[in-house]
N, C-alpha and C positions, 0 to 999 in steps of 0.2 A: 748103184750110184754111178754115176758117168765117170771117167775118168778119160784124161789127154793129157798127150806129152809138149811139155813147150817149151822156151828157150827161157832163159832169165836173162836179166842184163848183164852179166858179163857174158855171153855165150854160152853157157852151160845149159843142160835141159833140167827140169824136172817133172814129176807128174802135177796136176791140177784136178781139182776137187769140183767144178762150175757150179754142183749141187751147195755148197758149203761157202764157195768163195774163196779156198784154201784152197794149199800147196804145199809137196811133202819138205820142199828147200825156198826160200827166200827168193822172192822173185824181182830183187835188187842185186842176184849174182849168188845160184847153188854152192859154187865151189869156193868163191869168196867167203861167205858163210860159213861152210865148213871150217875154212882154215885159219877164220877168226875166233869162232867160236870156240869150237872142238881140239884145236889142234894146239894153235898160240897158247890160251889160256887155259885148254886142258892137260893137256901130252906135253908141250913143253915144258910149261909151269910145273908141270909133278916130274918130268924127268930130268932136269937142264942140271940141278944141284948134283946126280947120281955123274950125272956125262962129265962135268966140270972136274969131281974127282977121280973120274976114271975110273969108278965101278957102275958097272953095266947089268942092271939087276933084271929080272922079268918084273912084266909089267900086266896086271890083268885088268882087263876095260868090261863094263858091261853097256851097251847100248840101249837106250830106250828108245825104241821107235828103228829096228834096223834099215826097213824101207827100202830105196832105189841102191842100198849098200855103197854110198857116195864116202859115207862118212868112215867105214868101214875098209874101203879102198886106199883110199887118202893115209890114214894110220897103216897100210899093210906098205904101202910107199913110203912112209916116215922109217917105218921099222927099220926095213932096209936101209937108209939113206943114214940111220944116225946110230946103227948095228944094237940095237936093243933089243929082247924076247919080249914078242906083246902075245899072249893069250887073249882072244876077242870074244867076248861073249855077245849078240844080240839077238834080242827079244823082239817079237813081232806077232802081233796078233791076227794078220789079215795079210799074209805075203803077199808080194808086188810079183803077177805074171811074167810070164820070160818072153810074151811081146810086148810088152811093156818096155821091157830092161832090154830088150834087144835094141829099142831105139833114141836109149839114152848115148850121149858123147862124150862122156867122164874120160875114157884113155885120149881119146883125140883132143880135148880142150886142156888135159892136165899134162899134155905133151908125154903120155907113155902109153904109146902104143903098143910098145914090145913087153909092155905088161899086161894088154889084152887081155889077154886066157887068162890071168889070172883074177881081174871083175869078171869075167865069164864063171870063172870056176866058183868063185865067191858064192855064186846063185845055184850052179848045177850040184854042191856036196849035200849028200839027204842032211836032212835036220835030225835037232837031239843028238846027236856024236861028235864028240871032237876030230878037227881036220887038219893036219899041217900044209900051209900052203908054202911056203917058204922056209928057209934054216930061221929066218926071225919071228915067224908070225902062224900061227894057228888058232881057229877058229869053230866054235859053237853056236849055229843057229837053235832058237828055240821056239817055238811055234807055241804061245801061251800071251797069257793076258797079263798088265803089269801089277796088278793085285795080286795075282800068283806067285809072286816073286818071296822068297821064304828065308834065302840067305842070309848066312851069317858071317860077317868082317871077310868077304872074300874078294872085294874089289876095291886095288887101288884108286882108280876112274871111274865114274857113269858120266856117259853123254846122253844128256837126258834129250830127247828130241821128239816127244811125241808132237802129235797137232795141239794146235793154240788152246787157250781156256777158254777162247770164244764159243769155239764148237764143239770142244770138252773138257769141260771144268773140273768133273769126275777125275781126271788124269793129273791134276795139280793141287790135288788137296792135301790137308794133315797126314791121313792117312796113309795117300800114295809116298809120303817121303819122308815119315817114321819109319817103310820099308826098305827105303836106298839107305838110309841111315845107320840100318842095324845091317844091312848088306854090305857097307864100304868101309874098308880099314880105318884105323884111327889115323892120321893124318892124308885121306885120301881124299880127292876132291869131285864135287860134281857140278859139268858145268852147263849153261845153257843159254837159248836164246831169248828166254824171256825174263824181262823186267817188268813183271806188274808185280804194286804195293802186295796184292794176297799172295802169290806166289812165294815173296820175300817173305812174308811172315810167317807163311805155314813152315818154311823150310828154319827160322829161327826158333819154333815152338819145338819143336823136334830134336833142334839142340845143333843146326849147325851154327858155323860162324860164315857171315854174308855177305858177300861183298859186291859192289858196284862196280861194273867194269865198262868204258866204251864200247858199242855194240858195232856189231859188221853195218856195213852201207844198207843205208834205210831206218837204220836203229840207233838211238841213241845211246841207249845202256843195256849190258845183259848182266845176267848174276854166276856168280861163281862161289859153290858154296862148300866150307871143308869142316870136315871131322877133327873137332877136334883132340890130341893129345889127351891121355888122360895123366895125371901127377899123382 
């Protein structure tokens, strides 16, 4: 399948799909996106209560869709910035080539350059092992499919980010998210950039609780869905 690298509207690049009409980030602005989505209403929202009281707990994330490792970057930046231990796990079925990823501008548009090497290294540690890239952040790529996925309550976050239901529906069914579900802690949350009615319901049948949130530019709502408490 064709694959090219393009800019989105805030400056940021992403890959493009031409065969599908899809792209692996929002082509209303990749990094804006992230940091709506992913970051504000995931990372924040699940850590802001732990930082207010000034306990700084580890945090484990699992990635659906790790991809151009935008989203992945971005939290190895937060970690640092707001001194929290994030353990990162992402999942990817079909890695993104390193010319590929060589001609994304993630350090240059997110103004950290001097963090460089570290989205370089992000891509260069083999898969399947844990890697510490920093005192706050280490990371687990895993080369599998997200039906594979077998965990049990081991992650605070999923950022769910696979492609659309357009192009694959398979990825956003019952199924797919009876597995995040028995995989993410009880009060842990998973967030994403899709708002369609079936997505919303498979992830309610399942037994999370749902919620509607304003979506990044271009979007009007995404869902943000948590595990909940048991009594």
């Amino acid at each position: 399948m064709k694959r090219e690298v393009v800019i989105t509207a805030d400056g940021s690049s992403t890959i493009h799909l031409p065969d599908w009409d899809e792209q692996y980030h929002s082509k209303h602005g990749a990094i804006q996106e992230a940091y709506h989505v992913f970051i504000k209403h995931g990372l924040h929202h699940f850590c802001c209560p732990e930082l207010i009281s000034g306990f700084h707990k580890s945090i484990a994330i699992l990635e659906i869709g790790f991809g151009t490792g935008l989203n992945a970057f971005i939290t190895l930046l937060e970690a640092e910035k707001l001194n929290i231990n994030i353990d990162y796990f992402g999942v990817e079925g079909y890695p993104v080539l390193m010319d590929e990823i060589n001609q994304l501008n993630y350090p240059v548009e997110l103004k950290a350059e001097k963090e460089a090497s570290l989205f370089k290294k992000l891509h260069d540690v083999s898969w399947e092992e844990p890697h510490i890239l920093s005192k706050n952040f280490s990371i687990e790529k895993q080369n599998r499919f997200f039906s594979e996925i077998e965990e049990k309550d081991k992650y605070n976050i999923i950022y769910f980010d696979a492609f659309g239901a357009r192009v694959q529906p398979e990825l956003w069914t019952e199924s797919i998210f009876l597995k995040m579900y028995s995989a993410i802690k009880e009060g842990g949350v998973l967030v994403t950039y899709s708002a369609k009615g079936s997505v919303r319901r498979a992830m309610e049948t399942v037994g999370f609780k749902v919620e509607r949130l304003p979506g990044p530019p271009g979007k009007r709502e995404m869902l943000r869905a948590t595990k909940r408490l048991r009594v």
